[in-house]
C-alpha angles and dihedrals in degrees: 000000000000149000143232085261092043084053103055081037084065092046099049087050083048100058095029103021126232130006122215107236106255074059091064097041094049086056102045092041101043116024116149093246107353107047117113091240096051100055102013125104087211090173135099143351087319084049142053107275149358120237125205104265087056089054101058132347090233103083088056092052101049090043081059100059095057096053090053097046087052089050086058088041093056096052107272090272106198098239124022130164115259106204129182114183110205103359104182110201087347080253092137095044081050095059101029085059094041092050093049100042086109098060101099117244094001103113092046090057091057132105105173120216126181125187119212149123103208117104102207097047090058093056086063101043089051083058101038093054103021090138090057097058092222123195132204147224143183102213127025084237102075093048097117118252124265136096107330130213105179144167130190119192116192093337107130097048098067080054117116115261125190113218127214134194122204111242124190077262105045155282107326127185113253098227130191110248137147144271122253085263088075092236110065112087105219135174118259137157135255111248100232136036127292118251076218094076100103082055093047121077133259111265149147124269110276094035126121142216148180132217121195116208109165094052085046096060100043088059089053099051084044090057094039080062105039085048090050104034106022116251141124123229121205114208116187118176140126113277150096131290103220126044111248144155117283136072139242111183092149118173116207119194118179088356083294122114111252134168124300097226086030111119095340109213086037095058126085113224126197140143128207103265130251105228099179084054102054079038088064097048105046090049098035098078092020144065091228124127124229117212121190145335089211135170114272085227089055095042091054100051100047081056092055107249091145083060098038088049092052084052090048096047094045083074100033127103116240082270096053087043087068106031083060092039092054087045090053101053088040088058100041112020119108094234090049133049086318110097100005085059109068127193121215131176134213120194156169115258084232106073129055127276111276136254114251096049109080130043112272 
């Protein structure tokens, strides 16, 4: 089955040949008027999937004390940029604020910045945080310069990756092409060998691996600006800590597995990310420090979440105890959000170390 966008996909491999595969995701993800991220509700029960601030308000809270706590550690600079890359329904900037109106001078300090392409999602965040004047971006780059604060929740995993499979004679690109119909969009190899092979593993012939560009080079830029300007930066995504071979391009329709090359434009696409990776980046032109990746689990508790659900469900009727108690254990239980999600910090070398990265 495919789709309008699968479709002129097909057409473009017909007249040029195969696509590599970031190629493909940059296409199904972020089309003008076709990609799923354009024109999806990804969100929710009625989408593809549930992120974490939807979940619980908790973690936005507690996302939003850090913040807050790094602002102080930085100085209290009076205006700092306040960036949120890929910020959903603005669900986790709304409780972060609401949970750090109390920290004196902070919102006046702030100058919030989201980054996003989706039209409807911006519609919600400008409601959502209509107090706050928000503005938008479509890329990180064109956030004005200045002292950052920024989070980024399952961001880099939704960022096109190329995959590679290790010949007898090398490591090749697995490209997009089509099946011999003219129409199907199917996997095959490039015949010779990737100019990306010093950057690959080593491996044995028959292993796989992933490189992600496009997230490499937004923690760099996001290291080149908390070194120049002060700031810290919190990622939080699913992933690994150390680069390895192997892939993970997985495609979710309806919170059910589909098929990666399956309705292009209806289909959400994301890999596991590759946090040493994003670490090397962001500290390799720039003097800023890396802290984690942590487990989210980890990262939570140190912050406090077990004392913040016992105060919420001091208030809370027998429903909302549960309802607290389920979010809780999905944000923080091993067998959750807890160990697959990592944490991981970029900042200045000006400020002290953060809290959620050590034990308390």
């Amino acid at each position: 089955m495919t789709s309008e966008l699968g479709r002129r996909i097909a057409r473009r491999i017909a007249l040029t040949g195969p696509i590599s595969i970031a190629d493909f995701m940059a296409e199904a993800l972020g089309h003008p008027t076709l990609g799923y991220y354009r024109r999806a509700m990804p969100l929710g029960a009625d989408g593809d999937f549930t992120t974490a601030p939807e979940i619980s308000q908790m973690f936005g809270e507690l996302l939003g004390a850090w913040l807050a706590e790094r602002w102080i550690a930085m100085g209290q600079p009076e205006r700092v940029r306040l960036v949120e890359l890929g910020p959903g329904r603005g669900t986790l900037m709304a409780d972060a604020l609401r949970a750090t109106r109390g920290v004196a001078g902070f919102h006046a300090a702030l100058d919030l910045h989201l980054v996003d392409t989706n039209e409807t999602l911006r519609a919600q965040q400008a409601a959502t945080l209509v107090a706050f004047a928000p503005s938008w971006h479509e890329r990180f780059d064109t956030v004005p310069a200045g002292p950052l604060l920024l989070v980024a929740n399952e961001f880099f995993d939704a960022l096109p990756v190329r995959q590679f499979h290790k010949t007898a004679r090398g490591w090749s690109e697995r490209m997009v092409g089509l099946a011999a119909d003219g129409e199907t969009l199917v996997f095959a190899l490039a015949p010779g060998g990737t100019p990306f092979a010093p950057f690959l593993p080593e491996a044995d012939v028959g292993a796989e691996a992933e490189i992600c560009e496009a997230g490499r080079a937004v923690a760099a830029a996001i290291g080149a600006r908390v070194s120049e300007h002060g700031g810290w930066a919190l990622i939080v995504d699913y992933g690994r800590d150390r680069s390895g071979p192997g892939t993970s391009l997985q495609a979710v329709r309806g919170h059910l597995g589909a098929e990666v090359l399956d309705r292009p434009g209806e289909t959400d696409l994301s890999t596991h990310v590759d946090f040493e990776a994003l670490a090397i980046s962001a500290a390799t032109a720039s003097k800023a420090r890396v802290f984690g990746p942590i487990g989210q689990g980890d990262f939570l508790e140190r912050l406090g979440i077990l004392q913040r659900a016992e105060v919420l469900k001091a208030r809370a009727s027998p429903a909302q105890r549960h309802t607290i108690g389920a979010g809780l254990d999905r944000l923080i239980g091993p067998d959750q959000m807890g160990t697959l999600f990592r944490v991981m910090a970029l900042g200045d070398d000006r400020s002290a170390a953060p809290a959620g990265f050590e034990p308390s």
